[in-house]
C-alpha positions as CSV (number, residue, x, y, z in Angstrom):
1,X,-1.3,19.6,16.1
2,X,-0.8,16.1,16.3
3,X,-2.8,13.5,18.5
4,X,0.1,11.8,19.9
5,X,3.8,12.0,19.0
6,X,5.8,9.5,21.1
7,X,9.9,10.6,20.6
8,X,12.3,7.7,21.7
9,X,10.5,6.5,24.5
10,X,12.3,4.2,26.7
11,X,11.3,2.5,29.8
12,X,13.2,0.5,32.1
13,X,12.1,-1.7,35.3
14,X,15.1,-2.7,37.4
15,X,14.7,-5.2,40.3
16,X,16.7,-6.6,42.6
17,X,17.2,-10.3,43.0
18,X,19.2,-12.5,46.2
19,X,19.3,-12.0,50.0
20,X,22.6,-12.0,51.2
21,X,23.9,-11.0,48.0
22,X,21.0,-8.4,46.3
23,X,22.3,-8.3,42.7
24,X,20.2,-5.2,41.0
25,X,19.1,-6.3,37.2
26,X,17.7,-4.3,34.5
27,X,15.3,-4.8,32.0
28,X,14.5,-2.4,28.7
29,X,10.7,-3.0,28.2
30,X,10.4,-0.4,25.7
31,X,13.6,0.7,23.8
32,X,13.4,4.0,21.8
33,X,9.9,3.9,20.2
34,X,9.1,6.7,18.2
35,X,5.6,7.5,16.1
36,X,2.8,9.6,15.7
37,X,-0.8,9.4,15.4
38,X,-3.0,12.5,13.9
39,X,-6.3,13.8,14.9
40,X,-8.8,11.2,14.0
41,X,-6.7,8.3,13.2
42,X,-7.4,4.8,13.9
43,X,-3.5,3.5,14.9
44,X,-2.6,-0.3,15.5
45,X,0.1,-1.1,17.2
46,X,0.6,-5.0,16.9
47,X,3.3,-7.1,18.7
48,X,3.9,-10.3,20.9
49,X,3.2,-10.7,24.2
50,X,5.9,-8.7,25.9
51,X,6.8,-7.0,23.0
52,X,6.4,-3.3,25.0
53,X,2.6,-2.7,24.0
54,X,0.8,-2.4,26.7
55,X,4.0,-0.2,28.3
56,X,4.1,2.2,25.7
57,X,0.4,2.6,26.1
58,X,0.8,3.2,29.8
59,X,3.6,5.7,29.4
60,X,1.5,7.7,26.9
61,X,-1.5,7.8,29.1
62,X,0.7,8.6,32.2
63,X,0.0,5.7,34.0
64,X,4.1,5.2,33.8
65,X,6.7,7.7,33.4
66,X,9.6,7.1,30.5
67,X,12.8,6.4,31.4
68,X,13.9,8.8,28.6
69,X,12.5,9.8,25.7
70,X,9.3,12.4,25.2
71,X,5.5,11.8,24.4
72,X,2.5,14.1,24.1
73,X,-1.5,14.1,24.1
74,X,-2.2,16.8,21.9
75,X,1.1,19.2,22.6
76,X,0.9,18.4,26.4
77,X,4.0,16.6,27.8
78,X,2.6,12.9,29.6
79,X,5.8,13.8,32.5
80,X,5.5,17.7,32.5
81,X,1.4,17.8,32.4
82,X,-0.2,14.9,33.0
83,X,-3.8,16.3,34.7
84,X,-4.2,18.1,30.8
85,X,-3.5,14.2,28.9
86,X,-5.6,12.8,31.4
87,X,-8.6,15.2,30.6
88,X,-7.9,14.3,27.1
89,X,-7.6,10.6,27.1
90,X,-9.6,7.7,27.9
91,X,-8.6,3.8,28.6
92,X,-10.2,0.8,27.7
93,X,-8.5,-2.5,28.5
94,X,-9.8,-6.0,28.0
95,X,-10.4,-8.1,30.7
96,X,-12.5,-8.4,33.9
97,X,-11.4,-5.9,36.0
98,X,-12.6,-1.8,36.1
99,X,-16.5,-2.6,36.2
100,X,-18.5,-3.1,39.5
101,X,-20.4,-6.3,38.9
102,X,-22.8,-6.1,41.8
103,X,-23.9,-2.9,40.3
104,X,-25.8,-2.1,36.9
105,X,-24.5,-1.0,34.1
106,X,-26.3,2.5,34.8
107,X,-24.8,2.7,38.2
108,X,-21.5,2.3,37.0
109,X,-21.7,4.8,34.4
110,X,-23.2,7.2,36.8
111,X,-20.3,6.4,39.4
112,X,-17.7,6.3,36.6
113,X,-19.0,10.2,35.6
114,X,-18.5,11.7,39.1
115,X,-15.1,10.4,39.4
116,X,-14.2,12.1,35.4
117,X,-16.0,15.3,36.7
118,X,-19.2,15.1,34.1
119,X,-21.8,17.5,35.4
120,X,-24.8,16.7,36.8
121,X,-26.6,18.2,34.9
122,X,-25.2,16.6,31.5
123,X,-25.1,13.1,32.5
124,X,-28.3,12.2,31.8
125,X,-28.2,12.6,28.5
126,X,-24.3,11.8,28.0
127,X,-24.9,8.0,30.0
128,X,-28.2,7.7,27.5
129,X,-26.0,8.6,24.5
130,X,-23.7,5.9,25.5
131,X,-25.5,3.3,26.0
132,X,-27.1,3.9,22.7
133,X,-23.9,4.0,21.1
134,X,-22.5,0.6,22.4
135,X,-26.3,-1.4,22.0
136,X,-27.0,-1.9,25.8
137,X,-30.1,0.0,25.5
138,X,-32.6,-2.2,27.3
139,X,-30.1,-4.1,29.6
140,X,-28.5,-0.7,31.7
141,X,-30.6,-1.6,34.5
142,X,-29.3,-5.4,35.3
143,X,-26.2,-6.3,37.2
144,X,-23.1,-6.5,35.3
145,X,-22.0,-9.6,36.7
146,X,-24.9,-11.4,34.8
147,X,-23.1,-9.7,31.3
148,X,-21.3,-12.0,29.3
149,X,-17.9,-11.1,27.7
150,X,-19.0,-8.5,25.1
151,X,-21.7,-6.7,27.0
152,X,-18.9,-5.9,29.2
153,X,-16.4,-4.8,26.6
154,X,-19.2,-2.7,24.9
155,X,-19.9,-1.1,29.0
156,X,-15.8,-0.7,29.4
157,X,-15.9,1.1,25.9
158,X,-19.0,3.3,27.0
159,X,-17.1,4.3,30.5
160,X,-14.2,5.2,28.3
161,X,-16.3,8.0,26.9
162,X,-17.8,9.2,29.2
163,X,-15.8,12.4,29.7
164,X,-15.9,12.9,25.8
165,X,-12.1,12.4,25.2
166,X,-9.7,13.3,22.4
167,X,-7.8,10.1,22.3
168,X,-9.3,6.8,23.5
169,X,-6.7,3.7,24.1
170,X,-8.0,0.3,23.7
171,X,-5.7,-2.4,24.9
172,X,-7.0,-5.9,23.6
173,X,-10.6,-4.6,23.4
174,X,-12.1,-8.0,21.8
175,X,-10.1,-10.3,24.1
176,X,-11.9,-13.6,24.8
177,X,-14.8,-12.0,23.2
178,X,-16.9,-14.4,21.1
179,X,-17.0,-13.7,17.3
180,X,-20.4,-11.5,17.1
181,X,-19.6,-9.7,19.8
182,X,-16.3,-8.9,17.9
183,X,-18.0,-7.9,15.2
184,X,-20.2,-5.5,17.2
185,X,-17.1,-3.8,19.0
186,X,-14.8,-3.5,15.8
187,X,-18.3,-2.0,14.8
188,X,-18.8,0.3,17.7
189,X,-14.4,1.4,17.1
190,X,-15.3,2.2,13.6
191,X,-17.8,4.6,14.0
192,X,-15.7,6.2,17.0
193,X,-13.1,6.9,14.5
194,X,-15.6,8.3,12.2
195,X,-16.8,10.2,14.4
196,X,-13.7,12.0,14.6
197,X,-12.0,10.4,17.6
198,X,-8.6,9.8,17.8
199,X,-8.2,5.9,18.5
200,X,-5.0,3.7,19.5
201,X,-5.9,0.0,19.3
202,X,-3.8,-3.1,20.1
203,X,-5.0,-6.1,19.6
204,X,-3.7,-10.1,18.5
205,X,-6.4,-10.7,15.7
206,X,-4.8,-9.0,12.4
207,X,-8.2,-9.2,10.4
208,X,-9.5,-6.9,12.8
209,X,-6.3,-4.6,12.6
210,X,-6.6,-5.0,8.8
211,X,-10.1,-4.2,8.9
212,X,-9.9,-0.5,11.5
213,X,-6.6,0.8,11.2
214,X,-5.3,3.0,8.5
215,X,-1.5,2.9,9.9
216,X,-0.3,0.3,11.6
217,X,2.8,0.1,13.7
218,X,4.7,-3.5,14.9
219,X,6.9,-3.4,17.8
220,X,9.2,-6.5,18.8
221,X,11.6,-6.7,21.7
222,X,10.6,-2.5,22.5
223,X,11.3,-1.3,18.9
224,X,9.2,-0.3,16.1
225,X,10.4,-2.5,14.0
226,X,7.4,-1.6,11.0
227,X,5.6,1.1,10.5
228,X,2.6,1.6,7.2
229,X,-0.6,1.4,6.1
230,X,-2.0,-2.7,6.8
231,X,-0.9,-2.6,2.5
232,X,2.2,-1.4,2.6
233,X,3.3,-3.9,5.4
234,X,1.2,-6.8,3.3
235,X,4.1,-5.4,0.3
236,X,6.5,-7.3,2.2
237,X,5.7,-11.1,1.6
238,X,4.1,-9.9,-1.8
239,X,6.1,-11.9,-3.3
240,X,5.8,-14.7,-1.3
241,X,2.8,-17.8,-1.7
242,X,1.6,-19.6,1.8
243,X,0.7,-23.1,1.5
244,X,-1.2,-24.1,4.8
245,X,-1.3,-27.5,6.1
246,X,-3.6,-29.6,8.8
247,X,-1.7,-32.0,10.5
248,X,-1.3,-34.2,14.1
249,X,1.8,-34.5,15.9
250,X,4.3,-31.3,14.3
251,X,7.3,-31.4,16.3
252,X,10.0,-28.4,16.6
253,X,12.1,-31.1,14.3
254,X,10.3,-31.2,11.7
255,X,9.7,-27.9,11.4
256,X,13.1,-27.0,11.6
257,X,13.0,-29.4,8.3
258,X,10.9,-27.5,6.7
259,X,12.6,-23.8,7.5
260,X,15.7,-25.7,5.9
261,X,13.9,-26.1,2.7
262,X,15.5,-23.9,-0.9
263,X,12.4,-21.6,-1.4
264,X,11.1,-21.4,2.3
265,X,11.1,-17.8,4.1
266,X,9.6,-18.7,7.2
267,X,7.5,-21.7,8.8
268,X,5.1,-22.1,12.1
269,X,2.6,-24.1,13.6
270,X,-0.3,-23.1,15.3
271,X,-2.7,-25.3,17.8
272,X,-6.3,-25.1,16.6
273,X,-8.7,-27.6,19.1
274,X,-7.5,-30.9,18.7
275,X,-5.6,-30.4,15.1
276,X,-2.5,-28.3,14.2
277,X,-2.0,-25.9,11.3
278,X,1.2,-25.3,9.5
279,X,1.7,-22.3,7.7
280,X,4.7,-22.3,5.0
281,X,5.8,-18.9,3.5
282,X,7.4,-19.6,0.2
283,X,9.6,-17.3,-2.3
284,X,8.2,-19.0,-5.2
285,X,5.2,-20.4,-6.4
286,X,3.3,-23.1,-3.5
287,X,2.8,-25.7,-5.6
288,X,6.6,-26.4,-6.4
289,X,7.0,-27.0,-2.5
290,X,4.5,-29.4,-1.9
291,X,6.0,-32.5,-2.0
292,X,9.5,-31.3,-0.6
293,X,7.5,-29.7,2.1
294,X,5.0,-33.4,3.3
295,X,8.4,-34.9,2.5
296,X,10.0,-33.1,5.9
297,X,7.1,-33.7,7.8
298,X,7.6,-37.1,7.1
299,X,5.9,-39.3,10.4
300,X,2.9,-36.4,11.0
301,X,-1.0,-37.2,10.2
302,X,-1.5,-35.0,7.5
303,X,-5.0,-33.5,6.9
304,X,-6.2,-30.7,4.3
305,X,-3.6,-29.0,2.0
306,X,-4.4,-25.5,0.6
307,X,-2.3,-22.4,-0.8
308,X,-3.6,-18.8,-0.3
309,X,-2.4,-14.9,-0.7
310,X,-0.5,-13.7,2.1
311,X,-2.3,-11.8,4.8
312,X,-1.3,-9.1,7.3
313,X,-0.9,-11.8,9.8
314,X,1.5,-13.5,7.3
315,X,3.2,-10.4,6.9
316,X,3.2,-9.9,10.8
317,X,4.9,-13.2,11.4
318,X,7.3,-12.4,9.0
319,X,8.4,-8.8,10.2
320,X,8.4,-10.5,14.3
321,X,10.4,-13.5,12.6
322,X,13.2,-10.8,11.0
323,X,13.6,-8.7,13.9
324,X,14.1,-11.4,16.4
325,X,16.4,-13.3,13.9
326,X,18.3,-9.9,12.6
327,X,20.2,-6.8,13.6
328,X,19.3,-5.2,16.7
329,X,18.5,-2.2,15.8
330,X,15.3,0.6,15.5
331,X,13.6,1.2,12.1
332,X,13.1,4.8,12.1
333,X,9.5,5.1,10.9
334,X,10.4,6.2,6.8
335,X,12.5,2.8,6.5
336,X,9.6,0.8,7.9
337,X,7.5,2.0,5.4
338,X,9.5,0.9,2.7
339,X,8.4,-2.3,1.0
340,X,10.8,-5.3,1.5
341,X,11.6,-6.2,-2.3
């Protein structure tokens, strides 16, 4: 029996807008999204903001019902029988909110395990087990509004489990986290996974959705628009060499220049502190491109120059650039996994 199985999913908000004349609009969030996860799989699914991430994840853990379309926890329908998911599913979101901060960490967990219906006489040991397991042994007795960032991601994780469930959902786990603490949660996913926990992960950092996931699914604009191992999706912009570039003052003309280049699949600029870095996908090799490339950005401060391997995120960028650029229309799972050649 599979995990979860998610069968064109579809969810639509409508609203209505005006006063003497309400006008009713639509909106698709999520537009036919279909996949599945097995027992014990560690599943990414990646995607912009607004993409339909975090509303897929809310109609699979019933917190929304579809618009149309199925989806089940473990053969029980989320619309039909949504006490049985619930039993069988926890929810971890970054962020603030979901933790008492005038209360310790123990207290919440204690509070947390009443409301999931852990006996009494189990908690104990299952709140002990937990802290263990997320490395706030030591610290369970101080307030939580004296935790910083990660201690509070690690506590969310740890009230996630507390109710031992089949399928854990973490939505942007490592959000504003610093980069040890990071390292500690991917740490704390892995061995969930290993464990034999079935584990749904969104996040915005690829490294750490190339380092935990076996499968990988992208959604842009509601669709799944990719769907493979973090390998097979990197087989797309194979091919392709990246030439990265520091520089001050990259305009949306210039790099328009540079899209416009023979050789160049796909360009964008990132803001990193007070610099910005340009990232250049090329069909052939990098080196033929760097002068036509410093040639369109013509006017900018240009800092270090450097050609790499393509990444996930590389590959990411390029799958989000395609589908907002081409068809409109669903990659069914088997022709996401394809390689681009």
């Amino acid at each position: 029996m599979l995990a979860i199985e998610a069968d064109a999913l579809r969810r639509t908000y409508t609203s209505r807008t005006g006063w003497l004349k309400p006008r009713r609009t639509e909106t698709e969030a999520v537009r036919g999204v279909t996949f599945e996860v097995a027992p014990g799989e560690l599943f990414g699914l990646l995607g912009p903001n607004g993409a339909g991430k975090t509303t897929t994840i809310k109609m699979l853990n019933t917190l929304l019902l579809p618009t149309s379309g199925t989806a089940r926890v473990f053969g029980h329908d989320v619309a039909r029988d949504p006490v049985a998911v619930r039993r069988r599913i926890g929810y971890v979101f970054g962020g603030d909110r979901g933790l008492y901060d005038r209360l310790s960490a123990l207290d919440n967990l204690r509070y947390f395990a009443e409301l999931y219906g852990v006996e009494a006489r189990d908690q104990k040991r299952r709140i002990a087990e937990l802290l263990d397991l997320v490395g706030l042994v030591g610290r369970e007795k101080e307030s939580v509004e004296g935790y910083s960032r990660g201690m509070r991601q690690r506590l969310h994780i740890a009230r996630g489990l507390l109710h031992r469930p089949d399928v854990l959902f973490l939505d942007e786990p490592s959000i504003g986290v610093d980069p040890v603490a990071a390292r500690d949660l991917r740490r704390t996913v892995a061995d969930l996974s290993a464990a034999g926990t079935t584990v749904l992960l969104t996040t915005h950092y690829m490294a750490e959705a190339d380092e935990l996931c076996g499968r990988i699914a992208v959604i842009a604009g509601g669709r799944i628009c990719a769907l493979g191992t973090p390998e097979s999706l990197k087989s797309r912009v194979r091919g392709r060499d990246v030439l990265e570039i520091e520089a001050y003052g990259v305009d949306e003309e210039r790099l328009d220049r540079v899209r416009r280049l023979p050789g160049v699949r796909g360009a964008s600029v990132e803001d990193r502190g007070t610099l910005q870095v340009v990232t250049v996908q090329t069909g052939r090799s990098s080196a033929e491109l760097h002068g036509p490339v410093l040639t369109a950005l013509d006017g900018v401060r240009i800092g270090r120059v450097t050609s790499r391997e393509p990444s996930l995120e590389d590959a990411y960028i390029a799958i989000v650039e395609e589908a907002a650029g081409g068809p409109d229309r669903s990659a069914t799972p088997a022709e996401a996994e394809e390689p681009a050649v």
